[in-house]
N, C-alpha and C positions, 0 to 999 in steps of 0.2 A: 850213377847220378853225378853229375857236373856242377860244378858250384862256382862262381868268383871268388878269387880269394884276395888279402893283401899281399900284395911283391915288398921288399927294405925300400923299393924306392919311396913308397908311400910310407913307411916309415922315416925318412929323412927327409919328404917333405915334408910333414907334421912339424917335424924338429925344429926344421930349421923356420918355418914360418912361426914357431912359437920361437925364437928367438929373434926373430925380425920384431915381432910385437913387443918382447919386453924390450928391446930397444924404442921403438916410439912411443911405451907407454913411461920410459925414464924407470925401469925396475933391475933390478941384477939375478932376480931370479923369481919362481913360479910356484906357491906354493896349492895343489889341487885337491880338493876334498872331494871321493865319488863317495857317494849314497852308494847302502846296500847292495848285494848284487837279488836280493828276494822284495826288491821298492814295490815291483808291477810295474802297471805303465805311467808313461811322464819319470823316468827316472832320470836322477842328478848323475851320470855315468860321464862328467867330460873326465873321469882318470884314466879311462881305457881309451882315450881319444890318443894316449901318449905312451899305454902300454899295450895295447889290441890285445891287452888279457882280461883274466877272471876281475869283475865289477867289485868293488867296496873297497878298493885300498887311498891310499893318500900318497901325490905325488909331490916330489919335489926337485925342481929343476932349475939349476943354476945356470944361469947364460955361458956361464965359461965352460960348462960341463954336460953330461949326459944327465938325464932323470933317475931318480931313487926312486924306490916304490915302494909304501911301507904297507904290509901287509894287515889283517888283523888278531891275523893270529900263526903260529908254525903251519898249519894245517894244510896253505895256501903254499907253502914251499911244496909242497907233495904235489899239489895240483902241475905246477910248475915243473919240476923234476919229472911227473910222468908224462907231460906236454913234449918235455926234450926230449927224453926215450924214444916218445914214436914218431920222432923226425921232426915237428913243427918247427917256423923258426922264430925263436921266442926274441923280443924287442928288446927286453931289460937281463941282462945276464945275471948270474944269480951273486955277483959282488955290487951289485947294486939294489939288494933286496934286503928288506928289514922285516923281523915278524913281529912286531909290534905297530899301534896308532896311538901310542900312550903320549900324552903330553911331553913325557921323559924322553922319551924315541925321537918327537920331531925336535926336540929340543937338540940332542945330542946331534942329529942328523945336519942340523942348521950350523951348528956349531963346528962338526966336522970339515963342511963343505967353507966354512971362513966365512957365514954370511951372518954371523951375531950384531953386526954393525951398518948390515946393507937395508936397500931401500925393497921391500918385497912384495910384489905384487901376489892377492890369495883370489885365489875361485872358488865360493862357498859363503862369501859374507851377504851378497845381494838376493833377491825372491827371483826365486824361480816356481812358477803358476804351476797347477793349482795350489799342491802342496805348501809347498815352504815360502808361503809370503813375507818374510823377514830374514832369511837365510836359511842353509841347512847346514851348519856347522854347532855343533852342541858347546853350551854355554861354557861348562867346566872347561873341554880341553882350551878355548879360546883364550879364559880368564887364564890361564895356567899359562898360557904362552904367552902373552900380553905380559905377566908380571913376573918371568923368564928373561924376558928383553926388551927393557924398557926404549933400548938404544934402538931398535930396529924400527923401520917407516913402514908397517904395512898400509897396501893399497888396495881397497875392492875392485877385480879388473873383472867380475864374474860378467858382468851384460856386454864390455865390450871386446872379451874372447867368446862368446856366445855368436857375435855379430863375425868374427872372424874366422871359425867353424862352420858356420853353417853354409857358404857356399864350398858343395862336394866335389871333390875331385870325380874323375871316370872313372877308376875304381872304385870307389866311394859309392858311387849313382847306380855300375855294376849291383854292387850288393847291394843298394836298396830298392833295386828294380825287380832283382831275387827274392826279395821281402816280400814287395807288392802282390809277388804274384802267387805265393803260398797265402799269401792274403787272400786275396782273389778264390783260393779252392777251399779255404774253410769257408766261405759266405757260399760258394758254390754247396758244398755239403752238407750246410744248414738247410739250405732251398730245398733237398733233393730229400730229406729225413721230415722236414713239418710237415704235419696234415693234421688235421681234427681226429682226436682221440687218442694223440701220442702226447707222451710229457715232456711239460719244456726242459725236463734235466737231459735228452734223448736228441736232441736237436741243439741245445749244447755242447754235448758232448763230442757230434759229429762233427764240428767247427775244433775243436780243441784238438781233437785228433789225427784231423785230414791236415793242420800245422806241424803238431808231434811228430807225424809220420815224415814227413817232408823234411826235418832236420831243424825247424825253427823250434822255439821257446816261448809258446805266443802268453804273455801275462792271462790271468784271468779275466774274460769280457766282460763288460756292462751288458745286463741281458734281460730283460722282461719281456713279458706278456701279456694279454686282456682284448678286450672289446675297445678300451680307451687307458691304458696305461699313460702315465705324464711322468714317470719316476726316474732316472738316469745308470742309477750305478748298478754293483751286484746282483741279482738275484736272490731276493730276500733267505733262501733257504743254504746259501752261502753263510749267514751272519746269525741265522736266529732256526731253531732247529723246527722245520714244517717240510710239509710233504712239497714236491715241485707239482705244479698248476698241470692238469691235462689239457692240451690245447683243444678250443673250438670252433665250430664255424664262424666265421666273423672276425676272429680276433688277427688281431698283429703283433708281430714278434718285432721288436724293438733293439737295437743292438750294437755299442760300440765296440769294433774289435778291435784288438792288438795285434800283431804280429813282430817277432822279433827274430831275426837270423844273421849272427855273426855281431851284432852289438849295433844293427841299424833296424829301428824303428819306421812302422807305418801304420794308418790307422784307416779304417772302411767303417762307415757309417750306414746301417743297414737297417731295410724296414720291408721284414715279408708278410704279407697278405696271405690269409688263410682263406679260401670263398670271397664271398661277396665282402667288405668293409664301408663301415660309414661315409657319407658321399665328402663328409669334410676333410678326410684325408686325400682324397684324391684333388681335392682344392687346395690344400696346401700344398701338393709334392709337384703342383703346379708354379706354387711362389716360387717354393724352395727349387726346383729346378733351374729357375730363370735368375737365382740366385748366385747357383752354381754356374751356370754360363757368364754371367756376370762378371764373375772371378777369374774366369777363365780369360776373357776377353782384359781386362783391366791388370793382371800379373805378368807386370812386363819389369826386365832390368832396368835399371835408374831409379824408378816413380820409391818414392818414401811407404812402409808398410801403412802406417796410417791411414795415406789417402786411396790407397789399393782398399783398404778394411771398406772406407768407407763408401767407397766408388760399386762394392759390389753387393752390398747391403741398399742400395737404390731403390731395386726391385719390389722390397718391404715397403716400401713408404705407401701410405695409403690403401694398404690392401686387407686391412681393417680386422687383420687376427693380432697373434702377441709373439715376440723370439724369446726362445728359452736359453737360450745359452751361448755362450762364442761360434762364429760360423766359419771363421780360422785360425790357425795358429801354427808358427813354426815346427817343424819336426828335426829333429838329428842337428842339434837339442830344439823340446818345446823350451820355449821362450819369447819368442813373439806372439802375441794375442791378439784378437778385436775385442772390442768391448762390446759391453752388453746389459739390458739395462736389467736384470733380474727381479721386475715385476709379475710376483705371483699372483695378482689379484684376478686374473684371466680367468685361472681355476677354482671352481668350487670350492668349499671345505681351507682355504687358506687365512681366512679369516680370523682363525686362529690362534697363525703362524706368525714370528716377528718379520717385518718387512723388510725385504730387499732393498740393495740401493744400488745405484751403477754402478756396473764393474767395469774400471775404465781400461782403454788399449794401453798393452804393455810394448815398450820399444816400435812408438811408432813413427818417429824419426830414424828408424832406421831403413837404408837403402837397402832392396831388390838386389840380389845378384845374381848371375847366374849360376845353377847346378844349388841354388836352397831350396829345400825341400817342405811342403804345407801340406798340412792336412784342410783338405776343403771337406767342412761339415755343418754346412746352413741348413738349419732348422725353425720350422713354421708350424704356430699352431691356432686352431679357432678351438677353443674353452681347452676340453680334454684330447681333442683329437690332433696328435702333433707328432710332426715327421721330421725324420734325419736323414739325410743322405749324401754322400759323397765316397771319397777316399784322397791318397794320395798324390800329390801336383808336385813336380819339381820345373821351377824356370828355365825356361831353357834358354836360346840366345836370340830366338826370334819370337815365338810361340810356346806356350806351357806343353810340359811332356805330363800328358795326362796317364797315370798308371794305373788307375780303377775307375773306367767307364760305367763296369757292371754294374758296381754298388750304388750309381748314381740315379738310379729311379728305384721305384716301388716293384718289390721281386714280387711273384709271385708261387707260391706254393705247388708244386706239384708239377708245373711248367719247365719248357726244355730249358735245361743252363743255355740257354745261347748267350754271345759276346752285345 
């Protein structure tokens, strides 16, 4: 099996473009918090953007020097050590490796490098959707370093190295076109497992699998199922111990995937049909399609995300159902959003529930570039019955490089995988 992989050159492009930035953002060095390497999906992973290693450590990179990598524990030295063994060519050598994230660590580490006095730019202080809408750097180690060095300028740069990441090199696009499309064979191996009288733990599993086997790491998917499911995340027998639902005639399997391979992210939005389905999904997967075209036509270099967001959410206006949730947002990193207005009063049984309020577009002055990568995932519903569908989009220099066509209509069960 053949895979893309990174070459050093891509490792010194990295480098040295994160040193071009802390030159014009006036910083003398880079301090990077990645989230967990077990987050799932939407993870805070810009540390591996600097060590194309194992996720959850904290980096730190002085413009006059190479990056530190501070570990979170010895355990990660091991991982590392048998990386070199079997040939890999590891980014950070192991005199730049710490096995601590202790307050103490970055402290001493800051200290070492001469930068107790400098002005330092951190990735980890600003929200990054959905998760961490105030940051994801934990209170303690922050206050600790704060009152460690008083003399030091730190600076939140997390939205605009986010903005300078996200157009991907060709290596880059390589492996997330290789994502896509293990993407692509676990929505393919769901289609090919649902039918009425199988269980949706069975039809999950085959998705999960046909990724596993393929050499990705795909998080766990958003997955349900019903006659008229409106729900988004887990699978309820994920979180609260019940039997998984036998599928039936009628019903639709509902389903945001994940796929992950090599530390680049993509996402497929899927909706298979069992038999016949209610006439209003097929009326929706009508907006929603025309949504997605939309996007398609409107995601050009230059145009501001904003007015892309809203250029292809048009096709909505007047069409007299309700959007449940953002219909894009950056990938590799999420970070850019569209807004959305999170009015549940559409659905039954809400009444409840405390009210929604708009969830407004995140980074949407920010410029289109080419080779940044979107998940298109517009979703349309009348009462209970509401569809998702998409995958995939990265910019390209004339036209969007669409990388999941399949996921972008209504599958149906039991039907030939065709393209």
């Amino acid at each position: 099996m053949e895979v893309p992989t990174y070459t050093t050159a891509e490792r010194d492009r990295r480098w040295n473009l994160a040193r071009s930035f802390m030159d014009s953002n006036g910083v003398d060095a880079l301090i990077v918090f990645g989230e967990h390497e077990d987050a799932g999906a939407a993870p805070v992973y810009y540390d591996t953007w600097f060590t194309n290693g194992r996720p959850g450590t904290t980096v730190i990179f002085p413009k006059a020097g190479e990056p530190v990598s501070l570990f979170p524990m010895a355990l990660f030295a091991l991982d590392h050590l048998e990386s070199s063994r079997r040939g890999d060519e590891m980014w950070i050598p192991p005199k730049n490796l710490r096995n601590s994230q202790h307050s103490s660590t970055v402290a001493n580490t800051l200290a070492e490098l001469g930068l107790a006095g400098a002005k330092i730019g951190v990735v980890g202080l600003e929200s990054y959707p959905p998760w961490h809408p105030e940051g994801s750097v934990p209170y303690p180690l922050w206050s600790n370093i704060l009152k460690l060095f008083p003399k030091i300028d730190f600076k939140p740069v997390e939205h605009a190295f986010a903005r300078l990441i996200m157009p991907q090199s060709q290596e880059e696009i390589a492996v997330v076109s290789h994502t896509a499309s293990i993407g692509d064979a676990m929505v393919r191996a769901m289609v090919a497992k649902a039918a009425a009288g199988v269980l949706e733990s069975e039809v999950y599993a085959a998705g999960m699998a046909a990724g596993y086997s393929r050499g990705a790491v795909p998080p766990a998917m958003h997955f349900w199922s019903g006659p008229d499911p409106v729900a988004t995340g887990w699978p309820q027998w994920g979180y609260r111990p019940q039997k998984p639902r036998v599928l039936q005639e009628g019903d639709v399997i509902t389903s945001e995937l994940f796929c992950n391979f090599g530390g680049r992210h993509t996402q497929h939005q899927v909706l298979i049909a069992i038999g016949k389905i209610h006439e209003d999904y097929e009326r929706a997967a009508k907006v929603v399609r025309a949504v997605y075209d939309a996007g398609l036509k409107a995601l050009r270099p230059g145009r501001k995300f904003g007015e892309f967001a809203e250029d292809m959410l048009k096709p909505t206006e007047g069409a007299g159902g309700w959007i449940m949730g953002p219909s894009v947002h950056g990938l590799n990193p999420l970070i850019a959003l569209s807004g959305f207005p999170q009015d549940l009063s559409r659905v039954s049984g809400t009444e409840a529930y405390p009210p929604g309020s708009y969830y407004p577009t995140i980074l949407g002055d920010m410029e289109i570039k080419t080779g940044m990568s979107f998940s298109f995932e517009p979703n349309y519903g009348f009462g209970r019955h509401v569809v998702h569908l998409g995958g995939t989009v990265i910019v390209g220099e004339e036209e969007p490089i669409e990388l999941n066509p399949y996921s972008a209509k209504i599958l149906r069960a039991g039907e030939e995988n065709g393209s």
